[in-house]
C-alpha positions as CSV (number, residue, x, y, z in Angstrom):
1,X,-16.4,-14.2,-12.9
2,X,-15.0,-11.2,-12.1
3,X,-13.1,-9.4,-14.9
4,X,-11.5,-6.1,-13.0
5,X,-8.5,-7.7,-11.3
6,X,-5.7,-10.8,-12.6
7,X,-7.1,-12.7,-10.2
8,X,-10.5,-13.0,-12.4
9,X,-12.2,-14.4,-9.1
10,X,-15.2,-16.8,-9.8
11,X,-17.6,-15.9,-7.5
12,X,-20.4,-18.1,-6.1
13,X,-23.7,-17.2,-5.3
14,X,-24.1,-15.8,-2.0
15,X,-20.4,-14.9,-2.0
16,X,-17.9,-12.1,-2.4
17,X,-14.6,-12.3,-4.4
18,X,-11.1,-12.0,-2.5
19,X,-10.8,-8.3,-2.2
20,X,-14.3,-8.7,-0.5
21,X,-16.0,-5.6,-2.9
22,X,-18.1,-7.5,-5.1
23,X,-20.9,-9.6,-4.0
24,X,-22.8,-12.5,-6.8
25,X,-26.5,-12.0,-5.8
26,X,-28.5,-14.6,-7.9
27,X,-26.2,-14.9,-10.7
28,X,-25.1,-10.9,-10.9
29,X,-22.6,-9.6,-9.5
30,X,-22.7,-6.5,-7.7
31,X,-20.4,-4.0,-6.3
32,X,-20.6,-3.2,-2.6
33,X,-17.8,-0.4,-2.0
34,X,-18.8,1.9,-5.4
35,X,-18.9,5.7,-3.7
36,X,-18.7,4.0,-0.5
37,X,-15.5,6.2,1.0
38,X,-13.6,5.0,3.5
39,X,-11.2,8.1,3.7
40,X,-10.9,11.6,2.0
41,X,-8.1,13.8,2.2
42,X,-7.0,16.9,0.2
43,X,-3.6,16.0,-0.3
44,X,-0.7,17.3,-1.8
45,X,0.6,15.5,-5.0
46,X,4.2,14.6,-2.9
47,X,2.7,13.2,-0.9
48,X,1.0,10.1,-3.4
49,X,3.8,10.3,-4.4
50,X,3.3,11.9,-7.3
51,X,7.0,14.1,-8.0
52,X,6.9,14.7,-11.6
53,X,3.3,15.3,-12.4
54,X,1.8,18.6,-11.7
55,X,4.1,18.4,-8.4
56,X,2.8,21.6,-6.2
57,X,-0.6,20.9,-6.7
58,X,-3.1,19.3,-4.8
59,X,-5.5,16.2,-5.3
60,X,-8.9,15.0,-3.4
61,X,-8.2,11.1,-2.3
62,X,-10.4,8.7,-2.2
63,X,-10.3,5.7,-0.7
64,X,-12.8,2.6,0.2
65,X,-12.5,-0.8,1.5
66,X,-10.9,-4.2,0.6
67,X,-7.4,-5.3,-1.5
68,X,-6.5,-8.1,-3.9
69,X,-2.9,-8.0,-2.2
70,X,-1.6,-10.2,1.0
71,X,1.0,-7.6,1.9
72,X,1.6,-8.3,6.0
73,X,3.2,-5.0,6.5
74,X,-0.1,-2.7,4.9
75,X,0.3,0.9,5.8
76,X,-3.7,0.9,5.7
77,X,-4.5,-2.2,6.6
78,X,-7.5,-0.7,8.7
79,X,-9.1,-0.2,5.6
80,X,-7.3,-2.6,3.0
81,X,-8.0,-5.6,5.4
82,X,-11.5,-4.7,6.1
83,X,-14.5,-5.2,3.9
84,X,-17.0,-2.7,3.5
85,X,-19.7,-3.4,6.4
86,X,-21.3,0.3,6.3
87,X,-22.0,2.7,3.6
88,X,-20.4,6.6,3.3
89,X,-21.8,7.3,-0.3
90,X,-20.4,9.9,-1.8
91,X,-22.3,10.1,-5.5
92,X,-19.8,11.0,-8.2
93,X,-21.2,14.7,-8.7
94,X,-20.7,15.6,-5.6
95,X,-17.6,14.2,-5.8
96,X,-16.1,16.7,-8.6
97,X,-17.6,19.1,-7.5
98,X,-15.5,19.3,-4.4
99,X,-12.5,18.3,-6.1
100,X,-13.3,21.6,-8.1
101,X,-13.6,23.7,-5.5
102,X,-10.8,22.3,-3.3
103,X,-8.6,21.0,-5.1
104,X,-7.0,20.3,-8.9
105,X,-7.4,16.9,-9.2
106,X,-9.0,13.2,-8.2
107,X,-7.1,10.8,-7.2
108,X,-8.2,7.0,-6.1
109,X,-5.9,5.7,-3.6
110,X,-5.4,4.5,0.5
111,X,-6.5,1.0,-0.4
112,X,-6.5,-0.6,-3.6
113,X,-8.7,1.5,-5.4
114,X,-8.7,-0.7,-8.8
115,X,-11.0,-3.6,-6.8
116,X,-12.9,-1.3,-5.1
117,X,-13.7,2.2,-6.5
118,X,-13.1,1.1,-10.5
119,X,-16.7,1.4,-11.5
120,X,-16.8,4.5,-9.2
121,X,-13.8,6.0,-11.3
122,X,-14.9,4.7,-14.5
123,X,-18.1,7.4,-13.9
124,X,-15.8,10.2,-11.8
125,X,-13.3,10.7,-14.3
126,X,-15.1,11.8,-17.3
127,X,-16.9,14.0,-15.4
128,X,-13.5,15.4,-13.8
129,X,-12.1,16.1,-17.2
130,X,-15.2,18.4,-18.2
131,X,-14.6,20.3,-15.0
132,X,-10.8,20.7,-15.9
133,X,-9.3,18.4,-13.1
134,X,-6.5,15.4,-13.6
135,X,-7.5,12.2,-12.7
136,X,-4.6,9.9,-10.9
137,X,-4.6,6.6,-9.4
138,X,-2.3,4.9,-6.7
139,X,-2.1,1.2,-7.3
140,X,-0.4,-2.1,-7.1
141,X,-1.2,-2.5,-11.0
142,X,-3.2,-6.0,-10.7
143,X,-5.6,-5.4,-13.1
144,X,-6.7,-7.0,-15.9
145,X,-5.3,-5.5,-19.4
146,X,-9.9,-4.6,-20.4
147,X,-9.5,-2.7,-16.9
148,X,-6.3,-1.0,-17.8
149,X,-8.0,0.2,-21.1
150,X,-11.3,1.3,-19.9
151,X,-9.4,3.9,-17.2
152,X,-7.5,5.3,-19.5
153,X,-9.9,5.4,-22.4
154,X,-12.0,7.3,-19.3
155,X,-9.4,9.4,-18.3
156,X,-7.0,8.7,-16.1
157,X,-4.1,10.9,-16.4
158,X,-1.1,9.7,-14.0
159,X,-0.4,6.3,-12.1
160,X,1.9,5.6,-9.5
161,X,2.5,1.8,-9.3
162,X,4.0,-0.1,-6.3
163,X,6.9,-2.2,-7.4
164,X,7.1,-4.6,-4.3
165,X,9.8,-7.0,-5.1
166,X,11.4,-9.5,-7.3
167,X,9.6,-12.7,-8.3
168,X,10.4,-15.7,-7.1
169,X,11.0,-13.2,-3.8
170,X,7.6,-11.1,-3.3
171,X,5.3,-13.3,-4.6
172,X,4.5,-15.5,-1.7
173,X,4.2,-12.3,0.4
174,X,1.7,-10.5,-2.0
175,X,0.3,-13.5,-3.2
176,X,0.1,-11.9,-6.8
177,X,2.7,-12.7,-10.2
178,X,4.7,-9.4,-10.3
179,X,5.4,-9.7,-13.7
180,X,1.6,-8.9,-14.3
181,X,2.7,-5.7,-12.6
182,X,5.2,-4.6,-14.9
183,X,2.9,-5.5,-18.4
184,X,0.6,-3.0,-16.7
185,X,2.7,-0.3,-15.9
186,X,4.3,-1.1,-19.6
187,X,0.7,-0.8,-21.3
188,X,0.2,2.9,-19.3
189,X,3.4,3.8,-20.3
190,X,2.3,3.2,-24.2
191,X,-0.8,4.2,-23.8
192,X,0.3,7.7,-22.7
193,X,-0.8,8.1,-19.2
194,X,2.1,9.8,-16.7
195,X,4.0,6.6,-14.8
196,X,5.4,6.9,-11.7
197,X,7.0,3.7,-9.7
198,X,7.2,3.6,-6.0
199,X,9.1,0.2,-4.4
200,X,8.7,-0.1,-0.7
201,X,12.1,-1.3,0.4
202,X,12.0,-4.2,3.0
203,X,14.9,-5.6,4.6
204,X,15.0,-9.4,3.7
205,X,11.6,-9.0,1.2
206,X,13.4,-6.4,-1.1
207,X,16.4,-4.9,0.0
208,X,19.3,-6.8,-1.5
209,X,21.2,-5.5,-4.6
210,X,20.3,-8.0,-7.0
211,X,16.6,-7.1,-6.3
212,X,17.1,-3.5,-6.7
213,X,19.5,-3.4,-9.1
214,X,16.5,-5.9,-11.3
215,X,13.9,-2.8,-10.9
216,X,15.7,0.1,-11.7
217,X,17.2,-2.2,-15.2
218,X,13.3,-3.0,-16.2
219,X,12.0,0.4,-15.3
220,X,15.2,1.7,-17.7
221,X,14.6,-1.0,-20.3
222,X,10.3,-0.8,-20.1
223,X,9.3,2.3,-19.2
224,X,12.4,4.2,-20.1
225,X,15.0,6.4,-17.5
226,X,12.6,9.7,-17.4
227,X,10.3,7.6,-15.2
228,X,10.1,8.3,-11.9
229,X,11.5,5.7,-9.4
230,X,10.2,6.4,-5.6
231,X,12.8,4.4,-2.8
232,X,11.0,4.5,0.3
233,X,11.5,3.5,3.8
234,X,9.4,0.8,5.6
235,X,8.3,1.3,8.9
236,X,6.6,-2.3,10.7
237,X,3.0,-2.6,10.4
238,X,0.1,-4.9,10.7
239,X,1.5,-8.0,10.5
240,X,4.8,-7.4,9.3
241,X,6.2,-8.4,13.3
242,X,4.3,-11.4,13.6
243,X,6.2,-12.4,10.0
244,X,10.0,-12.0,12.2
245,X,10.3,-8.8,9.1
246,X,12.4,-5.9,10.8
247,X,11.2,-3.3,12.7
248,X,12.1,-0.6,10.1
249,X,14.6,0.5,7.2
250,X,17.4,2.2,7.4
251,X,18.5,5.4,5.8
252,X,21.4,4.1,4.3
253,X,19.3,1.4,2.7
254,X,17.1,3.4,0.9
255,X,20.4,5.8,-0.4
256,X,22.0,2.4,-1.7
257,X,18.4,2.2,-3.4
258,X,18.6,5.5,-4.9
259,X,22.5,5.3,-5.8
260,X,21.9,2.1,-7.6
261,X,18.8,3.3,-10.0
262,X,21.0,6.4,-10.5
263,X,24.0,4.0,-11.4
264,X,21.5,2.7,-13.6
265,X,20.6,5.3,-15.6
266,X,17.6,6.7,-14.2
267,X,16.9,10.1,-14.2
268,X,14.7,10.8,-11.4
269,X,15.3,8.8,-8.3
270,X,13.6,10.0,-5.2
271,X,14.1,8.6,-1.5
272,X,10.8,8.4,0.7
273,X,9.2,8.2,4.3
274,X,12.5,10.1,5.5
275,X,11.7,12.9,7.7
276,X,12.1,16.1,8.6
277,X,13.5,16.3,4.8
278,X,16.5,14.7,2.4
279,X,18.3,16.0,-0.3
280,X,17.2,13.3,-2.6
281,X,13.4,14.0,-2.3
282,X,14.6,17.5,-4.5
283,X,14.4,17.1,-8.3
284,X,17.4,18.0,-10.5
285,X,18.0,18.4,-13.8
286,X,19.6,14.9,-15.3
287,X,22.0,17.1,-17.5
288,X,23.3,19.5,-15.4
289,X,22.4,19.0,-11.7
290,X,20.6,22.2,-11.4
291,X,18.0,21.5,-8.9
292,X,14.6,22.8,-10.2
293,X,11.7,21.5,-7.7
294,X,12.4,22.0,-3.9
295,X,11.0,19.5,-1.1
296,X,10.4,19.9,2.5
297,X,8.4,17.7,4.3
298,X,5.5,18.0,1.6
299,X,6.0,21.7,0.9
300,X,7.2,21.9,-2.3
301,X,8.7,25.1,-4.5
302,X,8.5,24.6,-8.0
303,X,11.8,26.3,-9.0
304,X,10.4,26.9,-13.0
305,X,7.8,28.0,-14.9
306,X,8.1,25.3,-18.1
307,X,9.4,21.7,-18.5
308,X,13.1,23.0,-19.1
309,X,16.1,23.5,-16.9
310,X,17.1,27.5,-16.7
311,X,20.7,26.5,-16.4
312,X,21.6,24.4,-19.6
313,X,18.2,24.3,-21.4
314,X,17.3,20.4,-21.3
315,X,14.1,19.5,-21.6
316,X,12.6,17.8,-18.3
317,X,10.1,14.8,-18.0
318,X,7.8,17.4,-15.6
319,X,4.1,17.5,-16.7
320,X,3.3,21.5,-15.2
């Protein structure tokens, strides 16, 4: 059985779980994507997105092969649908030390990087730490509450976790319970690690009021209004056609998103995927308005120097 995921898969012999990453070879079970990189990419933290967490700086991303997710419309699904058939190894040392010289943190991400680089991490992070880099993840927050502890008792700094829906609603698309999502993202919050959420908004998945209006009340009442809530736009991909969903979402949609986590409470509401720029991808100061982190594109101007707004002194939920 496999342990790192909700799905606990039992694996037979000569088989591989359902992300496809971990393979039981008489009786053990080993894991096939661990350094084996998919993708790398220096990229900038806004662009995770990561908004509120050390937000003009720059992380090196990782990604492999495989997901424990059914999502039709994957943004990566060249990767997350794939199972590793090749190797890229890229050994943990080597790793860091590129992050060091490039960059000013790791981050796991692309595909699911919980299935499929965890063990990987598990090794990276500490390693990361002693050379004075973050460590952040980009997840859908499936894993199992032993997983959970061992990255953050390893490391791991910041998470940004993909909201995708409402039970009863997303859970025949993902094939996952959601509410697993949110004990995770609960337990990270607790634990101390940096929380961002980011909900893909859907027309007819996600997009209604009652849906919205349900995640931006439990992110207020669980993880408190200083967390981050990312509204992004959905563009058609994969399968997502083939499934009669929409060719893309609106820009209105998402600003009915970000007006209703705003009417909610929330502090720091951010609209996504809309380009060349918008507004509501700036941060502001929840007291006063003053705006305090500037966004183009994924050029960002960090308008202060410490976690507090130059105009009427409140503190702000910004790790510098």
């Amino acid at each position: 059985r496999c342990n790192v995921c909700e799905r606990r898969c039992i694996i037979p012999d000569g088989s591989r779980g359902m992300c496809g990453a971990r393979y039981n070879h008489g009786g053990e079970l080993y894991v096939l994507t661990y350094g084996n990189i998919s993708s790398i990419s220096n990229n900038p933290m806004a662009k995770k997105p990561f908004f509120n967490f050390h937000p003009d700086k720059y992380a090196l991303t990782i990604g492999s092969w495989g997901c424990n997710f059914t999502c039709p419309w994957c943004q990566n699904y060249e990767i997350s649908k794939s199972k590793a058939r090749s190797c890229h190894y890229l050994p943990p040392e080597e790793y860091v030390r590129r992050a060091k010289t490039f960059s000013h943190g790791t981050s796991f991400s692309f595909n699911e990087p919980l299935v499929t680089l965890f063990e990987y991490s598990i090794d990276v992070m500490p390693l990361a730490k002693d050379n004075g880099l973050f460590n952040t993840y980009v997840t859908n927050g499936y894993m199992t509450q032993e997983a959970l502890s061992m990255l953050v008792d390893n490391g791991l700094d910041a998470v940004n976790i993909d909201v995708k829906g409402c039970k009863g609603g997303i859970d025949r698309w993902i094939g996952a319970d959601v509410d697993v999502v949110w004990r995770n993202a609960k337990m990270f919050k607790e634990m101390g690690v940096h929380v961002e959420i980011t909900t893909l908004v859907i027309p007819t998945v996600n997009d209604d009021e009652a849906c919205l209006r349900y995640i931006a009340r439990r992110i207020m009442r669980e993880l408190g209004p200083e967390t981050p809530w990312h509204v992004t736009r959905y563009f058609a991909m994969y399968k997502a056609l083939d499934y009669g969903l929409p060719v893309e979402t609106s820009l209105e949609t998402v600003e009915r998103a970000y007006r209703i986590g705003k009417s909610e409470g929330l502090y720091y509401v951010y609209v996504g995927n809309v380009w060349p720029s918008h507004p509501w991808e700036n941060t502001y100061c929840p007291c006063c308005g003053k705006m305090v982190i500037s966004r183009v594109g994924f050029s960002v101007e960090v308008l202060i120097d410490k976690p507090f707004c130059p105009e009427c002194g409140a503190r702000l939920h910004i790790v510098m």
